[in-house]
C-alpha positions in Angstrom: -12.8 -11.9 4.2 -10.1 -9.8 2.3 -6.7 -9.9 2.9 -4.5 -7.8 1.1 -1.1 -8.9 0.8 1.6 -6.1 0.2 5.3 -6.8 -1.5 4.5 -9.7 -3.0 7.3 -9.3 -5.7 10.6 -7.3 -5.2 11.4 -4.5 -7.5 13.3 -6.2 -10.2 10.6 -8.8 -10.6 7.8 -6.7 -10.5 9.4 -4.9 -13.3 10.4 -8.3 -15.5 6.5 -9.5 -14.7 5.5 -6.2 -16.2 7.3 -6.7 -19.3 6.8 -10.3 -20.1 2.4 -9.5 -19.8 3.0 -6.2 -22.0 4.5 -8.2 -24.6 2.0 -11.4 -24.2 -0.4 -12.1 -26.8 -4.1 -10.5 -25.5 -7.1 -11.6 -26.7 -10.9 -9.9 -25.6 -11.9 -10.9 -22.1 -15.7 -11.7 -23.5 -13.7 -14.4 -25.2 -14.4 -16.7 -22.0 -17.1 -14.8 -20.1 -20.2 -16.7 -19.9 -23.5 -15.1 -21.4 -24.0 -12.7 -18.3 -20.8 -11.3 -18.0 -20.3 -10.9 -22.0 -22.5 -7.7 -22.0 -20.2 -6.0 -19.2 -17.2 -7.6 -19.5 -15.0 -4.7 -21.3 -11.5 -5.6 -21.0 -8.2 -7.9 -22.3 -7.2 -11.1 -21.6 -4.2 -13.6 -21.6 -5.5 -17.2 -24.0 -5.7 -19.2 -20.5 -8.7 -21.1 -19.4 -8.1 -24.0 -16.7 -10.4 -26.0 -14.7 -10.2 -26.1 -11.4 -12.6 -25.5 -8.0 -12.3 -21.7 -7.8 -12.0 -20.8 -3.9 -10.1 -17.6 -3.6 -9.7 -14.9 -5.8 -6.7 -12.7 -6.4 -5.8 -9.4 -8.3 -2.2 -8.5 -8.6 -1.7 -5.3 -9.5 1.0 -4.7 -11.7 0.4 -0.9 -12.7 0.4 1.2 -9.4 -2.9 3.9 -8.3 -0.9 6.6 -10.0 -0.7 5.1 -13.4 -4.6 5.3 -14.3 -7.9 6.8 -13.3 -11.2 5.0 -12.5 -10.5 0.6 -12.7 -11.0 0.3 -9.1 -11.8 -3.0 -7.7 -15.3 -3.1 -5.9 -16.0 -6.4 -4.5 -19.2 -7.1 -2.2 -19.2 -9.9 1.2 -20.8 -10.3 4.3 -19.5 -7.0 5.6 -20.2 -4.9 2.8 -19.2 -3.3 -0.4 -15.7 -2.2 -0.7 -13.3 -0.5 -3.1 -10.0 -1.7 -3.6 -7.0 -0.3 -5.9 -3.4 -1.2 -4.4 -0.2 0.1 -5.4 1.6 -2.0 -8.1 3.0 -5.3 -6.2 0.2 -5.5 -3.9 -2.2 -8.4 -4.1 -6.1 -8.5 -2.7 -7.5 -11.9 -1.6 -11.0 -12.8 -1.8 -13.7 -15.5 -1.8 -14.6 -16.5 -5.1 -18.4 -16.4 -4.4 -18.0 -12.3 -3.6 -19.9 -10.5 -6.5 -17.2 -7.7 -7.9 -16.3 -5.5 -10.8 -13.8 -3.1 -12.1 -15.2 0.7 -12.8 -13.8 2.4 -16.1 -10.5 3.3 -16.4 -10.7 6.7 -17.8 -7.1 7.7 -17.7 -4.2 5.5 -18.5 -3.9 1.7 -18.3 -5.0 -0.6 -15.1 -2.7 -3.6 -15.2 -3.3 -6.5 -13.1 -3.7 -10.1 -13.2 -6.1 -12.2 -12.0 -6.0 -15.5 -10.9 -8.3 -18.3 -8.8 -7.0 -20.6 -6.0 -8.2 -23.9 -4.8 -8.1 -24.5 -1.3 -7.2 -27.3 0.3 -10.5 -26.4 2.8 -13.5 -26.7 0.3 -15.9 -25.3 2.9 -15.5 -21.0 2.5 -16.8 -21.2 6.3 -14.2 -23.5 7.6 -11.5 -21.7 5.7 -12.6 -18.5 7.5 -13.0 -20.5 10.9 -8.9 -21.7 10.3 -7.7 -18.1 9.3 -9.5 -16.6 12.5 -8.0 -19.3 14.5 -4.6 -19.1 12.8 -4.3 -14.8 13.5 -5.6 -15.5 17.2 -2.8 -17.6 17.5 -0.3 -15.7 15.9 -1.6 -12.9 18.1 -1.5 -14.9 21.6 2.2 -16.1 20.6 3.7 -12.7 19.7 2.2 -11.7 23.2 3.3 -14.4 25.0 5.1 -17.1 23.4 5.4 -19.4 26.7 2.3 -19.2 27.1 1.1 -23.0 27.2 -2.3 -22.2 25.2 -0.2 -21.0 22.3 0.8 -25.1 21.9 -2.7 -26.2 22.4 -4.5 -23.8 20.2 -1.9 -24.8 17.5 -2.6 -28.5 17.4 -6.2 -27.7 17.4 -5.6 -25.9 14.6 -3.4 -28.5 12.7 -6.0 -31.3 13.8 -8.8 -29.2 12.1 -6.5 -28.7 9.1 -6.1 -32.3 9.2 -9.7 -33.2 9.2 -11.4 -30.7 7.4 -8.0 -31.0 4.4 -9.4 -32.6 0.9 -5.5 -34.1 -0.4 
């Protein structure tokens, strides 16, 4: 599953995010790449390393399609290979356990940042179970919103949630 998520930061703080990781302190990203990734891992990194269960994966891209050649995101799943380069603000979400890569920039500067999330769902298949539920639902509701199922399907949901949650 990839969900990309689009405005994720207005304007003016897309703009004040830009600046404050231009002037951070970058250090080479083989700096915390494990022996594998080391001998293809070609870019720069913000000093932060924290331990948690890595679930999700997201790239925020800061520096828009426009602003460099080549550094497009190619992430393999289930479904596929695909290629992913969003306009600056945009954010892609994927599962953690998809192999990916960046191909060279060869013109101008990819910016982005990338981050892991921990669910509160360990389990990637129950997470993708709750999200296919959850858009059903949406779905069904936006369609008809009396409709009683809409109320039932949602407290299965929230049951499941409640079950399946690690607090």
């Amino acid at each position: 599953m990839l969900l990309a998520i689009p405005d994720v930061l207005t304007p003016d703080q897309l703009t004040e995010g830009r600046r404050l990781i231009e002037a951070a302190d970058w250090i080479d990203g083989k700096a915390t790449a494990g022996h594998q990734g080391a001998r293809v891992k070609d870019n720069m990194q913000l000093p932060v390393d924290l331990r948690l269960r890595t679930d999700l994966s997201c790239t925020f891209f800061f520096a828009g399609p426009e602003e460099y050649d080549g550094g497009e995101l190619i992430i393999e799943d289930t479904y596929g290979t695909k290629s992913v380069k969003l306009p600056a603000g945009h954010l892609i979400l994927y599962p953690s356990t998809s192999l990916h890569q960046v191909t060279p920039v060869t013109r101008g500067t990819r910016l982005c940042s990338f981050f892991w999330l921990q669910s509160m769902i360990r389990d990637g298949g129950q997470r993708s179970l709750l999200f296919e539920m959850d858009v059903a639902i949406q779905r069904l509701g936006a369609e008809n919103p009396l409709h009683p199922s809409v109320v039932q399907l949602t407290g299965v949901y929230h049951n499941l949630l409640r079950q399946w949650a690690e607090m």
